[in-house]
C-alpha positions in Angstrom: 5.2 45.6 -18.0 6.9 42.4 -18.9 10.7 42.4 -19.7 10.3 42.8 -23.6 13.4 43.0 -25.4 13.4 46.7 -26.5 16.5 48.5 -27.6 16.7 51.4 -25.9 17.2 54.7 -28.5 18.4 51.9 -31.3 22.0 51.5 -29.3 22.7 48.4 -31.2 24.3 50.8 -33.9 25.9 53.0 -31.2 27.6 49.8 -30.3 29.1 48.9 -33.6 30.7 52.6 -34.1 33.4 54.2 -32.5 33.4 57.2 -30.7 35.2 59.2 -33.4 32.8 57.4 -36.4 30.0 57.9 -34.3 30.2 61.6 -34.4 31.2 61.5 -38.1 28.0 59.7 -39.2 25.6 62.0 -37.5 27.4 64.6 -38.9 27.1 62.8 -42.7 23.5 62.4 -41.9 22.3 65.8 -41.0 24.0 66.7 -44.0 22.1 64.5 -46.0 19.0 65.7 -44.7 19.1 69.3 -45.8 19.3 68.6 -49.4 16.7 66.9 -48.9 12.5 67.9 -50.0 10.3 69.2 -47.0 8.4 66.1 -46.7 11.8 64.2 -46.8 13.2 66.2 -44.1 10.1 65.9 -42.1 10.2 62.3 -42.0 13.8 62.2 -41.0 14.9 60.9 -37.6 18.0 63.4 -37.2 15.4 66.0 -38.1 18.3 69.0 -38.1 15.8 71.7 -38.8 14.5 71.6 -35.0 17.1 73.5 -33.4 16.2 72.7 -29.8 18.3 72.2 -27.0 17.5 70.0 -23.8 18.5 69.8 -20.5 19.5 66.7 -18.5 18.2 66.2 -15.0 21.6 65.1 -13.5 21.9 66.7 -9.9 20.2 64.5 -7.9 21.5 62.4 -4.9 19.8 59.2 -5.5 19.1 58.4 -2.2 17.1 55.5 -2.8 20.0 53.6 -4.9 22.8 53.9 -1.5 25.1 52.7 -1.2 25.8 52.5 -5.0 25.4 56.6 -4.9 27.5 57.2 -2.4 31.1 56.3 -5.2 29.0 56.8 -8.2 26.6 59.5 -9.6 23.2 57.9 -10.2 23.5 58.8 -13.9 26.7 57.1 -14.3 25.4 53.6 -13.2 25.8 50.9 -15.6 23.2 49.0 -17.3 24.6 46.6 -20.2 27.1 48.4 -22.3 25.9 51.9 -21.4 25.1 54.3 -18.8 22.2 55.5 -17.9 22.8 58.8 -19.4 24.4 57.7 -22.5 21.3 56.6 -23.5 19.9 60.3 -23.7 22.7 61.6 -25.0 22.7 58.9 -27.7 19.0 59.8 -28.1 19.6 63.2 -28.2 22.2 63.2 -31.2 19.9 60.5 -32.7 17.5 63.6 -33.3 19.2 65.9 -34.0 19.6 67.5 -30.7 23.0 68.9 -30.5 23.1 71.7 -27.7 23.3 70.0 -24.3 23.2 71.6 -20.7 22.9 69.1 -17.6 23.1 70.2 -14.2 25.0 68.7 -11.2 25.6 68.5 -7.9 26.3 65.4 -6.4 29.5 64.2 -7.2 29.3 66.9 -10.0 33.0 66.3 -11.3 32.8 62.7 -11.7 30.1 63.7 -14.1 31.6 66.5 -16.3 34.8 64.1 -16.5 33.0 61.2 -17.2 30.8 63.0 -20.1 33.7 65.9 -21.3 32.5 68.8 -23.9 30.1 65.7 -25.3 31.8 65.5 -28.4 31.7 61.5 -28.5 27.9 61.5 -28.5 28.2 63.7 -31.1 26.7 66.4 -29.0 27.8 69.9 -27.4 27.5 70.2 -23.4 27.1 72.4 -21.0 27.3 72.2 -17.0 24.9 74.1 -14.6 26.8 73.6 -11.4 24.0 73.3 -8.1 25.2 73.8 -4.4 25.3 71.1 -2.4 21.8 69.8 -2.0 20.9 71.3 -5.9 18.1 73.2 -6.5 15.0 70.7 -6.9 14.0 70.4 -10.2 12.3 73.7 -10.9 15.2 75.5 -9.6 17.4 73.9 -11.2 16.0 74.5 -14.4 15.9 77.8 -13.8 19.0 78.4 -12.8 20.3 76.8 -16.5 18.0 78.9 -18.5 20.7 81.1 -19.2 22.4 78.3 -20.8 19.4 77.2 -22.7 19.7 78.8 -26.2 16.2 77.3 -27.7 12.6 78.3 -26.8 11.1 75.8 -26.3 13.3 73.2 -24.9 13.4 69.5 -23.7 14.2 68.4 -20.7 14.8 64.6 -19.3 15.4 63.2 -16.4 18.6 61.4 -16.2 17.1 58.7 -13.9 14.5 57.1 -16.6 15.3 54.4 -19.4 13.5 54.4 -22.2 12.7 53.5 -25.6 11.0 56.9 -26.1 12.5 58.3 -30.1 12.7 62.3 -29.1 12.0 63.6 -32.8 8.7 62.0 -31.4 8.2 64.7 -29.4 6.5 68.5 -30.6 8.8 70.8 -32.1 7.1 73.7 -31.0 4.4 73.9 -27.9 1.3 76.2 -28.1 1.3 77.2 -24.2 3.8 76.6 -21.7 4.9 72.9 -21.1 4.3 69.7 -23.4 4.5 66.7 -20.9 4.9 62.5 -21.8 2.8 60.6 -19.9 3.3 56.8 -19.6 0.9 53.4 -18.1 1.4 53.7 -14.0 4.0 51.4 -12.5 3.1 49.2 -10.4 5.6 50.7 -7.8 3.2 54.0 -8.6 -0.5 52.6 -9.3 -2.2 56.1 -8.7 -0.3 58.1 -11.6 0.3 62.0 -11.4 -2.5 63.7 -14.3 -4.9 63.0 -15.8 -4.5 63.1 -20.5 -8.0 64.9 -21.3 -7.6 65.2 -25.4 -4.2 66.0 -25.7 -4.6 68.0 -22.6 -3.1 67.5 -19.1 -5.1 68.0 -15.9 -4.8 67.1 -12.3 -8.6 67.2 -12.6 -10.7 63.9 -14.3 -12.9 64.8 -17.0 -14.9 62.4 -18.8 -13.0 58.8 -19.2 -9.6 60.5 -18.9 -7.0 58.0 -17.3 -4.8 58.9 -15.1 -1.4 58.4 -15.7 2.4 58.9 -14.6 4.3 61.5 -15.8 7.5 59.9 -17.8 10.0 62.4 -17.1 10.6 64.1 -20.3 8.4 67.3 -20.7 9.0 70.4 -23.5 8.8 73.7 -21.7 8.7 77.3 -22.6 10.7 79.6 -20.9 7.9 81.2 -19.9 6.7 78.7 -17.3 9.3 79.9 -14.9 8.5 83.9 -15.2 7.2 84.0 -11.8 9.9 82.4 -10.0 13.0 83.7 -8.2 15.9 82.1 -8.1 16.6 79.3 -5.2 15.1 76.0 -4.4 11.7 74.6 -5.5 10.0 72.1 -7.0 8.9 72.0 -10.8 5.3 70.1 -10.2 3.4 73.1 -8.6 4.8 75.2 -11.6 3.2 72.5 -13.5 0.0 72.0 -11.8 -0.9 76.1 -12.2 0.1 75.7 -15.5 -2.5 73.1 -15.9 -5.3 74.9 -14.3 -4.7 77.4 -16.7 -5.3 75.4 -19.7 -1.4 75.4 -21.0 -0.1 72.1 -20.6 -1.0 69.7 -23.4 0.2 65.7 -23.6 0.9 62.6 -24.9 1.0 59.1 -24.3 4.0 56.8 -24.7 2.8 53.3 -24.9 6.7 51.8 -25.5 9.3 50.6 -22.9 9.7 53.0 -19.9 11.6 52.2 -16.3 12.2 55.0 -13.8 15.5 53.8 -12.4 14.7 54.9 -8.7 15.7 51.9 -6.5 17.9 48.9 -6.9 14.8 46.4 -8.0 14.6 48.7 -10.8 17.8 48.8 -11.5 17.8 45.4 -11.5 14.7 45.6 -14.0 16.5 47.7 -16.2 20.4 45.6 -16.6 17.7 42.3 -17.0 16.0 43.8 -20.2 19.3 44.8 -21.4 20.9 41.6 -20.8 17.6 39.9 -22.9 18.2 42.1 -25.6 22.0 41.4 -25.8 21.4 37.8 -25.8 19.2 37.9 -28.6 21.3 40.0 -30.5 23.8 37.1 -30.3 21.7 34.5 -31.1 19.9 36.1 -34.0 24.1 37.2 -35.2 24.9 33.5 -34.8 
């Protein structure tokens, strides 16, 4: 993937609002929306009539970024005006997603400082505090359920940057998870499942590709019945799931970086810089 100029979650307005108006125009534009038609509503991008929540992936240690985790919270790392998880949250408001819960660990109150109640996004949020090590991603999801007042709900890892528009994503999910799947990084060339319809397998079938799962899933709170509370990962979860028939798919063709290391950090701060200067030039 090439470094396109894409503006992540459409930021260049995020950027021309304060804080306070920020808030007050999503507000003025959910509003808008409900007196609107049906089929006007359905094609909105705030899309109030979802009512989902999601969950932020935010506990991890980010081993791979050290020494730059080791001061700062791998969310909390900077690329162009933003960081990484203001992008989501930005996202999040953008569609109407309103209820927030993001777990933490690491360097958890640099985090809930750094992000308050989440009333500048224009968002409510909610911590689910990990102990030292967190919980893995299954577990940790888990262990926020309680927190989670939809059914079903999205969930993102903070970690990812994206172009990816959430009202995009399914409203409701027949089975148990709903997963976006993107083209394979080089820095990953064998994927994780295979898209069979608009149904995920570990198994091939047919022509399916394989791809690489994008980090952003929808999941029923069903999926985690079985567990118990503690430690563990959310892919086995996943891959039953998938034997079973209940996890469908889709694929995201547009801009996608899983911020994992500092080359792709690097990656990420470039594009961002391209689009900035663009934005100048075309402004000039």
């Amino acid at each position: 993937m090439g470094h396109t100029a894409i503006v992540p979650y459409r930021h260049a307005l995020q950027e021309l609002l304060t804080p306070t108006r920020r808030v007050r125009y999503y507000r003025k534009q959910r509003s808008a929306s409900q007196t609107r038609r049906p089929h006007q509503i359905a094609a909105d991008h705030f899309m109030p009539h979802r009512q989902l929540s999601a969950m932020i992936l935010a506990a991890g240690r980010g081993e791979r970024l050290r020494p730059l985790t080791d001061t700062v919270p791998k969310p909390l790392l900077q690329v162009g005006a933003h960081r990484l998880i203001d992008y989501h949250l930005y996202a999040l408001a953008h569609g109407g997603i309103t209820q927030v819960v993001i777990n933490v660990s690491h360097l958890a109150d640099e985090i809930i400082t750094a992000l308050g109640n989440g009333s500048r996004y224009g968002v409510s949020i909610r911590y689910s505090k990990e102990p030292v090590g967190a919980l893995e991603t299954g577990g940790g999801i888990r262990q926020a359920l309680s927190l989670i007042e939809s059914d079903p709900f999205i969930v993102i890892n903070s970690d990812i940057w994206t172009n990816l528009q959430l009202e995009d994503l399914p409203g409701q999910v027949e089975h148990l998870a709903h997963l976006v799947l993107v083209d394979n990084p080089a820095h990953h060339s064998r994927g994780d499942f295979f898209l069979c319809g608009n149904r995920v397998s570990t198994v091939a079938e047919h022509a399916a590709r394989r791809l690489t799962f994008a980090g952003v899933g929808v999941y029923r709170h069903a999926l985690f019945n079985d567990t118990t509370p503690g430690r563990f990962a959310l892919a086995p979860l996943l891959a039953t799931a998938m034997a079973q028939g209940k996890v469908s798919g889709q694929h995201f063709a547009g801009c996608w970086l899983d911020v994992g290391d500092p080359a792709r950090l690097s990656e990420a701060r470039a594009r961002v810089g391209i689009t900035q200067t663009q934005k100048k030039t075309t402004s000039a």
